[in-house]
Structures are given as structure tokens and as C-alpha cells.
C-alpha atoms as an extended CHARMM CRD file, in Angstrom:
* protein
*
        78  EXT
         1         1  UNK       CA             20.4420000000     -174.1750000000      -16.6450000000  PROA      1               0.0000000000
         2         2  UNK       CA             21.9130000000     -170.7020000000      -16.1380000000  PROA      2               0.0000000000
         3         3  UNK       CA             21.9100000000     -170.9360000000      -12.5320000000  PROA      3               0.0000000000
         4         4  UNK       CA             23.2690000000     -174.6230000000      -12.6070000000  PROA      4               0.0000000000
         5         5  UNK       CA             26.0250000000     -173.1150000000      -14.7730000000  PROA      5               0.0000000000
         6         6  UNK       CA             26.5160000000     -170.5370000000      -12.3580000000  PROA      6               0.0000000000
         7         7  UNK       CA             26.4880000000     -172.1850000000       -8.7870000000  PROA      7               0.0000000000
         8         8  UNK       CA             27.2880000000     -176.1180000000       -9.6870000000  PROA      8               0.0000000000
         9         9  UNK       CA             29.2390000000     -175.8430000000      -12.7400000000  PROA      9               0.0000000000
        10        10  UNK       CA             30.7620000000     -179.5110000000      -12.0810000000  PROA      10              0.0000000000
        11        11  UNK       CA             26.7960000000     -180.6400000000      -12.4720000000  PROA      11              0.0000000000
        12        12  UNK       CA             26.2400000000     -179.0310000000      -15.2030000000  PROA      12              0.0000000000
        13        13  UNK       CA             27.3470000000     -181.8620000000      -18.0740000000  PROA      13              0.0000000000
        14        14  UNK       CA             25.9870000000     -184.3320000000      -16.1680000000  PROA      14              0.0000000000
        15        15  UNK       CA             22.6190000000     -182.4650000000      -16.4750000000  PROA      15              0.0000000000
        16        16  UNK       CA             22.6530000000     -182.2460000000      -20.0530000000  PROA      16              0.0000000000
        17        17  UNK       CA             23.0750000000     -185.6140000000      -21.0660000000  PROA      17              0.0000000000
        18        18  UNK       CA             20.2720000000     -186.9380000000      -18.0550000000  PROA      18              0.0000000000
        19        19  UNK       CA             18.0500000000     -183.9930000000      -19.5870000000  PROA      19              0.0000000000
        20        20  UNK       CA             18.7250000000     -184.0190000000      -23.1650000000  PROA      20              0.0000000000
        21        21  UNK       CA             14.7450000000     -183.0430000000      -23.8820000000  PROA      21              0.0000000000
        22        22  UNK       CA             12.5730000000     -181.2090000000      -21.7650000000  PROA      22              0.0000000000
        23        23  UNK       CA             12.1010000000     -184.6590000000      -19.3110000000  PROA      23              0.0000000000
        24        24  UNK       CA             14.5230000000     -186.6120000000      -17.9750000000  PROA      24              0.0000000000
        25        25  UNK       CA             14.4550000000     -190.6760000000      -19.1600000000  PROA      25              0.0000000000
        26        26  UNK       CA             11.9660000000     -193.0560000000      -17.8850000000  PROA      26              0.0000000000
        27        27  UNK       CA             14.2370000000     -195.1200000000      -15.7660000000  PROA      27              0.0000000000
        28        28  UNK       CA             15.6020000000     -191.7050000000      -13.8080000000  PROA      28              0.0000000000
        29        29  UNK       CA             11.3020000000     -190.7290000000      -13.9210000000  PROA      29              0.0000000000
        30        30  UNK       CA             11.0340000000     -193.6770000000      -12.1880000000  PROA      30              0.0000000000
        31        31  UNK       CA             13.7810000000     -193.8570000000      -10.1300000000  PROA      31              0.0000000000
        32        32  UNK       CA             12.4300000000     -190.3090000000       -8.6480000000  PROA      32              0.0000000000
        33        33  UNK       CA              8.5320000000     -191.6410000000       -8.5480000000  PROA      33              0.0000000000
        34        34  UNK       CA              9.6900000000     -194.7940000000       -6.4960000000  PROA      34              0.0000000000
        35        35  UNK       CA             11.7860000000     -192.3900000000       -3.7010000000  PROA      35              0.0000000000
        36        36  UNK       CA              8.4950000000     -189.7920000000       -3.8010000000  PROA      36              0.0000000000
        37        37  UNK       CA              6.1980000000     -193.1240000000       -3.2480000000  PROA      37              0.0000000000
        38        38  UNK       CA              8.7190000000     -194.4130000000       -0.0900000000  PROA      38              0.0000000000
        39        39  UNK       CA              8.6200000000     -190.4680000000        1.3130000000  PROA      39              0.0000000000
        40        40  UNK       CA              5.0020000000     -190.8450000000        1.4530000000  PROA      40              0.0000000000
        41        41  UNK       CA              4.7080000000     -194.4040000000        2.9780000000  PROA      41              0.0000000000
        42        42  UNK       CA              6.7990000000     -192.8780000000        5.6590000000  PROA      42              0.0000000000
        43        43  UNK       CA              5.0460000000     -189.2770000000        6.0790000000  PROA      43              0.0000000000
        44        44  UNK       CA              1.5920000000     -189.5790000000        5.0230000000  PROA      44              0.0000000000
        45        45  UNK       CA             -0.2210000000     -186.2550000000        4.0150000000  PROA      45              0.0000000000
        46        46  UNK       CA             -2.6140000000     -185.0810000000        6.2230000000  PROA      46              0.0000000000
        47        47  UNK       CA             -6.1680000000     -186.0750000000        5.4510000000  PROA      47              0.0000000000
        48        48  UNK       CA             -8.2350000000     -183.2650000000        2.9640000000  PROA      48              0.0000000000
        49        49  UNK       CA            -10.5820000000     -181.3810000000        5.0390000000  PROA      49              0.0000000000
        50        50  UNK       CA            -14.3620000000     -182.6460000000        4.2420000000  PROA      50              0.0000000000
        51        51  UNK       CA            -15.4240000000     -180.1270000000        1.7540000000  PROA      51              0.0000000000
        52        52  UNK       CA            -12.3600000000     -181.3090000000       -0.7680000000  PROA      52              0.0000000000
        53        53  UNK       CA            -13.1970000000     -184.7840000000       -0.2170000000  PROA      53              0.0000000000
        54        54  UNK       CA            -13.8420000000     -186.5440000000       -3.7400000000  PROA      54              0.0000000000
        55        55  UNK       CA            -17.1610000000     -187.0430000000       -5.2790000000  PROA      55              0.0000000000
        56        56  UNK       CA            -18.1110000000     -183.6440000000       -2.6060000000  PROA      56              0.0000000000
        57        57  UNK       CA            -19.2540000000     -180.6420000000       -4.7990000000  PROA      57              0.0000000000
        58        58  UNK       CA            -18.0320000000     -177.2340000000       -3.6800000000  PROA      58              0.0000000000
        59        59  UNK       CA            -20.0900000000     -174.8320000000       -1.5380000000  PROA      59              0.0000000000
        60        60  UNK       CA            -22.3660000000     -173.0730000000       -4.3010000000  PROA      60              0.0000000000
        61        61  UNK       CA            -21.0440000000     -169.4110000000       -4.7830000000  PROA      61              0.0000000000
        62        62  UNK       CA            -23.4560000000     -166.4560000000       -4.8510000000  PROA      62              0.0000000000
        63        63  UNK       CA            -24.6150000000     -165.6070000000       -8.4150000000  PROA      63              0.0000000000
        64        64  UNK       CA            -23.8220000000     -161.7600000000       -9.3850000000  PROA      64              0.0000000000
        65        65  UNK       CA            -25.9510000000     -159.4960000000      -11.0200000000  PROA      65              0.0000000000
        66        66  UNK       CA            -24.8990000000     -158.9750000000      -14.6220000000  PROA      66              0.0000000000
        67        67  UNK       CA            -23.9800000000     -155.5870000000      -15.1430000000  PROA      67              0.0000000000
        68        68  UNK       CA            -26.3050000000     -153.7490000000      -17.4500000000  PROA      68              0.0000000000
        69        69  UNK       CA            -23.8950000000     -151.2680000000      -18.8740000000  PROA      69              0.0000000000
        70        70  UNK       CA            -20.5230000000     -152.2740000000      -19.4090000000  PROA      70              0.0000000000
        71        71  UNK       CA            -17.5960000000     -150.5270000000      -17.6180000000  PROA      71              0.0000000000
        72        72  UNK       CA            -15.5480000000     -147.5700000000      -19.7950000000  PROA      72              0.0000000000
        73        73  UNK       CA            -12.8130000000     -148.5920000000      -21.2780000000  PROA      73              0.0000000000
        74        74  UNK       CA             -9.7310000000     -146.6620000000      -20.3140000000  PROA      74              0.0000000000
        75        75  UNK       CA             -6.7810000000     -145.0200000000      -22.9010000000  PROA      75              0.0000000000
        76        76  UNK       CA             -4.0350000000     -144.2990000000      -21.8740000000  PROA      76              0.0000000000
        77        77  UNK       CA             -3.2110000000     -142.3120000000      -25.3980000000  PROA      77              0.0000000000
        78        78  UNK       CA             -5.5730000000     -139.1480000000      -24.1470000000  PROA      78              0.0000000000
């Protein structure tokens, strides 16, 4: 809101009463869901590449040695 204040001041009541908690009300939720759906009717995403298609499990990542001392702990007191 400071930088609303500070850059659009003549949006800035306007703003409080469409954001009076930390989300805006239903209808303008839904108002912005319904204009997000259109944008993506009319630019569809580019298709996932095949390893982050779902139901694919990730590549399995190299299992590393556990350490048998811990590292020091550094102070900074001395």
C-alpha cells in the first residue's frame, strides 16, 4: 500500500474498500479468474517438457554418502 500511496494516490481509497482483508471479494476473485481463463483460451501455455508430465516421477538423484563426522561449527565470538 505504501507504494500505491506513493505513485497512484487517487487509487488508493478505492483499494481499501475492494481489499478490506488480505483478499479481495469473491465476485472481484472471480471477475479476475474469468479474464485469466479468456487470456489462456487465447494464448495457450506451451506444453511441459516430458519429464514434468503428470503421473512421470523425476529422474532419481544420486544418493550421498553420509558424512561420518559432522562439520565444525563456527563462532564468530572467538
Amino acid at each position: 500500500m505504501p507504494w500505491l500511496e506513493r505513485e497512484y494516490p487517487e487509487l488508493v481509497a478505492d483499494y481499501r474498500r475492494m481489499y478490506r482483508g488480505s483478499n479481495a471479494p469473491k465476485q472481484v476473485r472471480e471477475e479476475i479468474a474469468d479474464r485469466f481463463r479468456a487470456a489462456r483460451r487465447r494464448h495457450p501455455l506451451a506444453e511441459a517438457p516430458t519429464d514434468q508430465l503428470p503421473g512421470r516421477l523425476p529422474p532419481e538423484r544420486p544418493e550421498t554418502p553420509e558424512r561420518e563426522d559432522p562439520p565444525e561449527q563456527l563462532s564468530l565470538l572467538g
